[in-house]
C-alpha positions in Angstrom: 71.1 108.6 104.6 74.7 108.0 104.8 76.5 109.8 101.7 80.3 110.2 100.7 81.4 113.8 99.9 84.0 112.8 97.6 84.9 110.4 94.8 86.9 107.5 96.1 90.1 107.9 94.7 92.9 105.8 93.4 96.7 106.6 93.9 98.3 105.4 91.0 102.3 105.6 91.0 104.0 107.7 87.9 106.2 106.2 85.9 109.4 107.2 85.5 110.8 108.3 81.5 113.2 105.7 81.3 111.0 102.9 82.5 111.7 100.1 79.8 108.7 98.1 80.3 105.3 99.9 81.5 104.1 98.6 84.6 101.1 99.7 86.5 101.3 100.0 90.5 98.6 98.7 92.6 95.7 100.9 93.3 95.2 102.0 96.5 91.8 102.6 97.6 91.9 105.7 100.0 89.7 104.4 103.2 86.5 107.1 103.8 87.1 109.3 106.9 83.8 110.0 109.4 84.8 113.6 108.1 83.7 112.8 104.7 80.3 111.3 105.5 77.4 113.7 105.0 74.6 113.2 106.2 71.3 114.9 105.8 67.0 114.4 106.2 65.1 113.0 103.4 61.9 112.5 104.6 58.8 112.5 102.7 56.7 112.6 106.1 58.1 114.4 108.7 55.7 115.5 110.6 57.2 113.3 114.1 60.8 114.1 112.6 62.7 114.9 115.7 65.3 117.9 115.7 68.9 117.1 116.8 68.1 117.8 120.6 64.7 116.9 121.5 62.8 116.1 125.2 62.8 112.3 127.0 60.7 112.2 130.1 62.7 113.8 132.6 66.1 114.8 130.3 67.0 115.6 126.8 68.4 113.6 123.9 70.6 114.8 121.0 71.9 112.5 118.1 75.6 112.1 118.2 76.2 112.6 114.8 79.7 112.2 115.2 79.3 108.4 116.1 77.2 107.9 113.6 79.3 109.5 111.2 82.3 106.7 112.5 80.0 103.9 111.8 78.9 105.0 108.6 82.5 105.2 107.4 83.3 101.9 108.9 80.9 100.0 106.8 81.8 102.0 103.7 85.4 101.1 104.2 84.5 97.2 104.9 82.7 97.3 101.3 85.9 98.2 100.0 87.7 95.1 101.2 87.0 91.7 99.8 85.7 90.2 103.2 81.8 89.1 103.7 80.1 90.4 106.5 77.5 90.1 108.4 75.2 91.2 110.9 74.0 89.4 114.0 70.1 89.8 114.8 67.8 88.6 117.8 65.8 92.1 118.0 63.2 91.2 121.4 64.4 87.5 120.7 62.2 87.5 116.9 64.3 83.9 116.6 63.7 82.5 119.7 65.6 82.4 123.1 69.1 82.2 123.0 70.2 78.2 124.5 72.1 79.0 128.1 76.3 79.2 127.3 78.8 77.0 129.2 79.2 79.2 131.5 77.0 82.2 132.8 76.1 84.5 135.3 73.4 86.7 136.5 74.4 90.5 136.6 73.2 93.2 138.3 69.8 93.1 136.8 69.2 89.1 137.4 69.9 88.6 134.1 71.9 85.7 132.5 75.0 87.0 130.9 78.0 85.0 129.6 81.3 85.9 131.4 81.8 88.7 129.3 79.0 90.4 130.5 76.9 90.1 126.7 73.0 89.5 128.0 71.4 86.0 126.9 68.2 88.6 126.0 67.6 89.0 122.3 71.6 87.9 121.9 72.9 85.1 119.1 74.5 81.6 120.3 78.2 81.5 119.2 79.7 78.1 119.0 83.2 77.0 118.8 83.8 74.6 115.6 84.8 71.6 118.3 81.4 71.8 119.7 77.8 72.7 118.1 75.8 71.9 121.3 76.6 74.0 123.8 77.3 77.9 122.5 80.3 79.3 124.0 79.6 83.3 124.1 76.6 85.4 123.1 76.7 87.8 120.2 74.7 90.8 120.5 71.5 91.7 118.3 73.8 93.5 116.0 77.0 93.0 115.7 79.3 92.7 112.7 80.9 89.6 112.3 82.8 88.4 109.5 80.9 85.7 107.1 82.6 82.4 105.8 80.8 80.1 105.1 77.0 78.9 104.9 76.9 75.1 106.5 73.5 72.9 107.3 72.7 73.9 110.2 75.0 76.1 111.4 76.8 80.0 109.5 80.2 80.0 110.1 81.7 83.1 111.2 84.4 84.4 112.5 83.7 86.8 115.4 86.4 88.8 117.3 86.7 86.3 120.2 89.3 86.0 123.1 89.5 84.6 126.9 87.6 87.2 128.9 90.5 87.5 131.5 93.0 88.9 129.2 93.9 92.6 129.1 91.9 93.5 126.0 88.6 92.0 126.8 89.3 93.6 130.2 89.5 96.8 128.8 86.6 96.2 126.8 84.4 95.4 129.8 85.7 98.5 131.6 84.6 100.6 128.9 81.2 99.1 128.6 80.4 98.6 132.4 82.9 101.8 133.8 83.1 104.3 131.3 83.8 107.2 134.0 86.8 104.9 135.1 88.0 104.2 131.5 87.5 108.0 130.5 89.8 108.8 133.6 92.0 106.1 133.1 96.0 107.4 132.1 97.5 103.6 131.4 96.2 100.2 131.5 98.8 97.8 132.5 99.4 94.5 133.9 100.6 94.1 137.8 104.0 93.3 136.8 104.6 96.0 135.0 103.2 98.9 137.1 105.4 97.1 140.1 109.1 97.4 138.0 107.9 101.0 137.0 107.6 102.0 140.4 111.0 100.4 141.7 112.7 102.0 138.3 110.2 105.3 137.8 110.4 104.3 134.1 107.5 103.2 132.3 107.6 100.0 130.4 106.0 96.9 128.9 107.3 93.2 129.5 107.4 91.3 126.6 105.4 88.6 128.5 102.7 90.4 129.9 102.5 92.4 126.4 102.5 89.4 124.2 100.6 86.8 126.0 98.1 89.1 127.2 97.8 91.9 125.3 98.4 90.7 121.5 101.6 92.3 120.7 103.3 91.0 118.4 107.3 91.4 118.3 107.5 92.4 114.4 104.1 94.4 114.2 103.6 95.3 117.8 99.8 95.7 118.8 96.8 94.9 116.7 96.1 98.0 114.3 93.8 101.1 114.9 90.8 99.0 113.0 90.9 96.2 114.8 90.4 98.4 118.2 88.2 100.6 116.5 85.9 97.8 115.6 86.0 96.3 119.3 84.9 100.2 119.8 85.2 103.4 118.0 86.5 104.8 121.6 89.4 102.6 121.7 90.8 103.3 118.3 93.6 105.2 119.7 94.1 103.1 123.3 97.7 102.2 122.4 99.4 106.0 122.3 96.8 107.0 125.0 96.5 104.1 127.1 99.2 101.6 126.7 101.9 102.5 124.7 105.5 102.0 126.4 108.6 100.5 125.3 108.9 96.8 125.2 111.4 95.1 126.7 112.3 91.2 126.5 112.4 89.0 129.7 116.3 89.4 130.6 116.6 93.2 129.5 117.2 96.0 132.1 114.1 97.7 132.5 115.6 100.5 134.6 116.8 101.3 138.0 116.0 101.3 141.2 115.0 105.0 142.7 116.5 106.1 145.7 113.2 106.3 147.4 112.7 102.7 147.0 116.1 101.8 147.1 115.6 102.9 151.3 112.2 101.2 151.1 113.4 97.9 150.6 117.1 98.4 151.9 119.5 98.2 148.3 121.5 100.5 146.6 119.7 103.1 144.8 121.2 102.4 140.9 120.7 98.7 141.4 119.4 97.6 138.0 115.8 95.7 138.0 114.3 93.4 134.9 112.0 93.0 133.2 108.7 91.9 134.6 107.4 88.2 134.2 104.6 85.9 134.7 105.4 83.5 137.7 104.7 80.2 135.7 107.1 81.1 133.0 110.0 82.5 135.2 110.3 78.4 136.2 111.7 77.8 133.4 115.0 79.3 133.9 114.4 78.5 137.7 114.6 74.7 136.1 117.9 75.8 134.2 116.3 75.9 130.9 118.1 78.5 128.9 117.5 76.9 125.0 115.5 74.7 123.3 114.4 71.1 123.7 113.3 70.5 126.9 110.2 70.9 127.7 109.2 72.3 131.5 105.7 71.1 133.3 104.6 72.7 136.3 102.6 69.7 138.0 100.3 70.5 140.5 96.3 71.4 140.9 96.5 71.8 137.0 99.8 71.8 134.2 101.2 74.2 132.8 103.9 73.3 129.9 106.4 75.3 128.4 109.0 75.0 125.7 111.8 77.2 123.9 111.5 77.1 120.3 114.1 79.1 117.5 111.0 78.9 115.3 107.4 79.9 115.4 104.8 77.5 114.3 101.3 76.9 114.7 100.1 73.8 117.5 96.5 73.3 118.5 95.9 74.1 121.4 98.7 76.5 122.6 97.4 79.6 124.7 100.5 81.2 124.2 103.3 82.0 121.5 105.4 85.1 122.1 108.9 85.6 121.3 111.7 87.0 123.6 108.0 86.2 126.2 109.9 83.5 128.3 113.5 83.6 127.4 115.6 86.0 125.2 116.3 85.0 121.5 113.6 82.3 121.5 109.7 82.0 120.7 108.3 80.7 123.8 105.4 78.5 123.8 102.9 78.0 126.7 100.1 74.9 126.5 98.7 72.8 129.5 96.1 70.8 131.5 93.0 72.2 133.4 92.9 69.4 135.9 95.8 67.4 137.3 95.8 67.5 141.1 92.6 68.2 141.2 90.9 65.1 140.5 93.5 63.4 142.4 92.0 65.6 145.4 88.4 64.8 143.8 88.9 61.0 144.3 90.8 60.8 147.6 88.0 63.3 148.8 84.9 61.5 147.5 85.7 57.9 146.7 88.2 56.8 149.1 86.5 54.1 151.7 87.0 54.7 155.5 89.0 51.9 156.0 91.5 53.4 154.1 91.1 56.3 155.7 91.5 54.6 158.9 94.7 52.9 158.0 96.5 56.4 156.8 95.7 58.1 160.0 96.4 55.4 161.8 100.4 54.7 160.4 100.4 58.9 160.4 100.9 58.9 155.9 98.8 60.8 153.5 95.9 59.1 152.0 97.9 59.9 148.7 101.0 57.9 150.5 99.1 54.9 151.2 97.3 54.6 147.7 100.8 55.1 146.1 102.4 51.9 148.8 99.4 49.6 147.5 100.2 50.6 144.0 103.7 48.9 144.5 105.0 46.4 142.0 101.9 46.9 139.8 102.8 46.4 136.4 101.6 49.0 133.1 97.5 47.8 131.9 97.5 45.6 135.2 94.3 47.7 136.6 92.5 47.2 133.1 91.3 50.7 133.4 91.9 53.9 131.4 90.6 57.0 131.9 90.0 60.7 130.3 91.9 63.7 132.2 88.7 66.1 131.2 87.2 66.6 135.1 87.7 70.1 134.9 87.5 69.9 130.9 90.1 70.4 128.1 92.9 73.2 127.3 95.4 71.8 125.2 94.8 70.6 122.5 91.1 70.6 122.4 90.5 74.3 123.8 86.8 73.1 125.1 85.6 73.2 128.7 82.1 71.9 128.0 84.0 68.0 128.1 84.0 65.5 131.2 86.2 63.3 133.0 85.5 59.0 132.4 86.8 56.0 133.6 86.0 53.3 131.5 87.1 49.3 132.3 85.8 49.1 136.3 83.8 46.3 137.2 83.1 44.4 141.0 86.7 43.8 141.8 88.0 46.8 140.9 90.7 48.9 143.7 90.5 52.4 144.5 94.0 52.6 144.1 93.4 50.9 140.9 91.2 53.8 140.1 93.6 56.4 141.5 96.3 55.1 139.1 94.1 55.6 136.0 93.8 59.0 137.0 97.4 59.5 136.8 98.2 58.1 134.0 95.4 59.8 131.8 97.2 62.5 133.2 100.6 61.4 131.6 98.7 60.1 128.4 97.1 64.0 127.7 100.7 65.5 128.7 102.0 63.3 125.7 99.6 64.2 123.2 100.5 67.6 124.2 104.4 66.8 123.3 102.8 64.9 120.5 101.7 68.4 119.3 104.6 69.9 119.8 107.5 67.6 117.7 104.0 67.1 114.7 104.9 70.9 114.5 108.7 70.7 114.3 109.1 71.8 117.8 111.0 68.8 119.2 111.2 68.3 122.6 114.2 66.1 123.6 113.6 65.5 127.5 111.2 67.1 130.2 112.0 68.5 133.2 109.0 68.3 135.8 108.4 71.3 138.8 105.7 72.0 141.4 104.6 70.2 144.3 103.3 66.7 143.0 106.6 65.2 141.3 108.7 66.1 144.3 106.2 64.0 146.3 104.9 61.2 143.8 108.3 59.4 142.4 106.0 57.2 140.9 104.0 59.4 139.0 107.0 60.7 137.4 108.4 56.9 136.5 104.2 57.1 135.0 105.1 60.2 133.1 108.3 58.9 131.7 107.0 55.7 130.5 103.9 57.0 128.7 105.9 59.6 127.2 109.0 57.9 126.5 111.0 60.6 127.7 114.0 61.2 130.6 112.5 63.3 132.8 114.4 65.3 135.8 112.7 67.0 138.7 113.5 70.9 139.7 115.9 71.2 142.4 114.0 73.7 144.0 110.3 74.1 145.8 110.4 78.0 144.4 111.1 77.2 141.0 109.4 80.9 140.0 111.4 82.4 142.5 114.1 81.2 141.8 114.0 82.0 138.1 112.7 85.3 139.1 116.1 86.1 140.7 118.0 84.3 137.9 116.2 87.2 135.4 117.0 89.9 137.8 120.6 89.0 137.5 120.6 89.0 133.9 119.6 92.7 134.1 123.2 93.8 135.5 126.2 93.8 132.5 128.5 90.8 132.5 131.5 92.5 133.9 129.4 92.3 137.0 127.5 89.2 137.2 129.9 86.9 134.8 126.7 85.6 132.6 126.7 86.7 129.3 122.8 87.1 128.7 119.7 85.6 131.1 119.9 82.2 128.8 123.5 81.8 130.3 123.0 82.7 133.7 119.7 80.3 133.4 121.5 77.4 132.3 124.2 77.9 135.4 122.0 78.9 137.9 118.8 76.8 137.4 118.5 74.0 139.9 117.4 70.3 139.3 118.2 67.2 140.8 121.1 65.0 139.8 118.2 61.7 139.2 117.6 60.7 136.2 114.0 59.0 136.0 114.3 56.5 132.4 111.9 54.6 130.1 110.7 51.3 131.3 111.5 49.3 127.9 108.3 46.6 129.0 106.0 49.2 130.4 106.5 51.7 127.3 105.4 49.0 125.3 102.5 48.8 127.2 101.7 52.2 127.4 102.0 52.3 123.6 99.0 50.1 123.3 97.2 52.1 126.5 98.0 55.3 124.8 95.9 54.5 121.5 93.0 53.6 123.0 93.4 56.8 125.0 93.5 58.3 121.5 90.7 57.0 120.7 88.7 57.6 123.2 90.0 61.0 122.8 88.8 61.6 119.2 85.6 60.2 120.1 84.3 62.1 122.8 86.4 65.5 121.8 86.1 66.1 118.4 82.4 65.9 117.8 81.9 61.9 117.0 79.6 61.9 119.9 79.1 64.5 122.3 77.0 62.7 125.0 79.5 64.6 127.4 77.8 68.0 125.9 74.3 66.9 126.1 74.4 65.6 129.8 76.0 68.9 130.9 73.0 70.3 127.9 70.4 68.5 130.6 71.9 69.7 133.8 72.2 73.2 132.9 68.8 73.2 132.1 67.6 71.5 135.3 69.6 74.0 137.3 68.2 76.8 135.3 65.0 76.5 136.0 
């Protein structure tokens, strides 16, 4: 039985004498330490009671009282807070199998696991709010959750839930799957930073790396010794002992360059070096974007979009939203599209007849060349198609990978450069609900600048995106936008008396390439789009949000099939 040595007591603050009006402080409620738990045997039969160390088979087993101890205290402590919890239970799978998640895997016992390595066996289906067919993640047979509300059909909880590829969950998993490694572990870091702390010999933490990955926060830093402690009591202390570093923002000196690998890569020894970044985000100042209002979209296999923003606010679907995380002095927001090239690729690959194949090889052009030449003169809604960008599934705004692509409108007369165009511009139609997100948040975003390897091929894509989205658009000067912005940052690192920029935002703004052309709303073919665009929307509410999710149950019935 789990027992408190002590009262719990409450602090009260004294008052002082010449207090005119008696007020009383908040209590506070001191939290129970596993020190305080006792625990002891009360058993009226004990004749199988086992002692603390006992015989298994071929080893021995002790209780680790100390463990238990740390969860006793936890769930005394969560009594004391107003929260409702629960627990998850499947014991032996009492309440049936477990439905297969989005996506799974077998591990090393055969089993099916979700990415996160949580076993489908005797587990509970968690399901994101956007969709109640197909569960997202397994919760193990349990595990505390947080209780909010009792619905239909369906509890709603709020689990501690992240993408499995960031540095926390990563962590996790090492913990679970490699104790030994974690145990032995002195830092866990991202790439970027263990490469500037090797140039520089000084440990540090980027601000983008930290923030977008990691959860820090720049006015409360990391999440708190609870929050870790509930992922796992033995990572309650992993910031000092495992990742804590000073932060520095992108455009900040993060040290200088040793003289051991000042010979290694041929500079002077002294040289300063900055802050690490993620390659995506350095393209915004490799666009000369230094403030806000312009949005940056890296268009190729998928999209990536980016914006500076003086204030922080909250837009579905953003993965991101760090500040100081992409440029200094701003809050820098990250969103995008999982599938932009791609199913271009997709239909030039699959649905392109030979004879247009034929024709391509023959004049010595791209199948993407000659599908753009036939396109020619086409006029906005002339195709009478429209189509959904979901072929690899959604990220902003709806956050749910378990949706499809469509193409809606086709019938015996149809072009496959007809079709190839509505792929396009579903692509331009999802990039402006995006931006649509955005200003509804009071983020404006004033003009877009487009990078990557599509707009510098495909003018008239980016004459698509500008219509749609009613926006001037300008393509990077540069085929090595991250590169380039990379090199802009490691400018910024060196004082002004030296490089002549005040700050990285300066230097950005001067050095950043794009080209001179200006691509402009067409007046007629915005007005088309306009139309185009709402029945897009519509489309988009009725397939995404849960108004029918025929998309879910066909992927539902494939699963299945393939399972078996």
């Amino acid at each position: 039985t789990g027992q408190k040595s002590s009262d719990e007591t409450l602090q009260v603050d004294s008052l002082a004498q010449d207090t005119i009006a008696e007020t009383v402080a908040e209590p506070v409620v001191k939290k129970i330490t596993p020190e305080e738990i006792q625990i002891t045997k009360e058993l009226l039969y004990d004749k199988y009671t086992l002692e603390d160390t006992y015989p298994y088979k071929d080893t021995t087993r002790s209780f680790q009282w100390d463990k238990i101890k740390e969860q006793l205290a936890l769930l005394e402590n969560i009594q004391l807070q107003p929260s409702q919890w629960a627990i998850l239970q499947n014991y032996k799978n009492r309440n049936g199998e477990a439905p297969l998640v989005k996506n799974f895997k077998r591990n090393a016992y055969g089993r099916v696991a979700d990415t996160l390595g949580v076993e489908r066996y005797q587990s509970v289906p968690l399901y994101l709010l956007t969709d109640t067919v197909t569960p997202e993640r397994y919760g193990q047979d349990g595990e505390l959750t947080r209780f909010i509300e009792d619905g239909e059909n369906f509890v709603k909880a709020e689990p501690i839930f992240t993408e499995g590829e960031w540095m926390i969950p990563k962590i996790l998993e090492t913990l679970h799957h490699a104790p030994d490694v974690y145990k032995e572990a002195d830092r866990f870091m991202e790439a970027l930073d263990w490469i500037i702390w090797q140039m520089t010999g000084e440990e540090t933490r980027s601000a983008c790396g930290a923030g977008y990955k990691a959860f820090y926060r720049h006015d409360s830093g990391y999440p708190t010794k609870d929050f870790f402690k509930a992922l796992d009591p033995a990572m309650e202390n992993i910031v000092e002992e495992k990742l804590d570093a000073p932060i520095k923002s992108i455009g900040e000196t993060a040290g200088y360059l040793t003289d051991s690998m000042a010979r290694e890569l041929g500079l002077l020894a002294g040289t300063p070096v900055g802050t690490g970044i993620i390659d995506a985000h350095s393209s915004l100042p490799g666009c000369g974007i230094g403030t806000p209002g312009t949005m940056m979209i890296i268009v190729g296999t998928s999209s990536c979009h980016m914006m500076l923003s003086e204030t922080e606010a909250g837009i579905a679907g953003v993965g991101g939203l760090v500040k100081d995380g992409i440029m200094p002095g701003y809050f820098g927001y990250e969103a995008g599209q999982c599938c932009v090239g791609d199913h271009f690729a997709w239909f030039t690959d699959n649905c392109v007849p030979e004879s247009y194949e034929q024709e391509a090889r023959s004049r010595g052009i791209s199948i993407h060349q000659l599908l753009t030449e036939k396109l020619a003169g086409y006029k906005a809604g002339q195709s009478g198609l429209l189509a959904l960008d979901w072929f690899n599934g959604v990220r902003s705004p709806l956050m749910d990978f378990n949706l499809n692509g469509l193409i809606m409108g086709m019938n015996l007369l149809t072009k496959p450069e007809e079709i190839y165009l509505s792929l396009i511009e579903a692509t331009a139609y999802g990039t402006r609900m995006i931006i649509e997100q955005f200003e509804d948040a009071g983020v404006p975003v004033n003009a877009l600048v487009l990078s990557g390897g599509i707009p510098a091929k495909n003018k008239m894509l980016v004459q698509i995106y500008s219509d749609v989205c009613n926006k001037d658009i300008r393509i990077s000067g540069t085929d090595q936008a991250s590169a380039l912005g990379a090199a802009i940052l490691g400018i910024a690192a060196a004082p002004e008396r030296i490089t002549g920029f005040k700050n990285a935002n300066e230097a950005a703004e001067k050095l950043g390439k794009v080209r001179d052309e200006v691509y402009k709303p067409n007046p007629d073919n915005v007005a088309v789009y306009d139309k185009l665009y709402q029945e897009y929307k519509t489309l988009h509410k009725y397939f995404g949000t849960g108004e029918n999710d025929v998309m879910k149950r066909l992927n539902k019935i494939r699963e299945d099939r393939l399972s078996e």
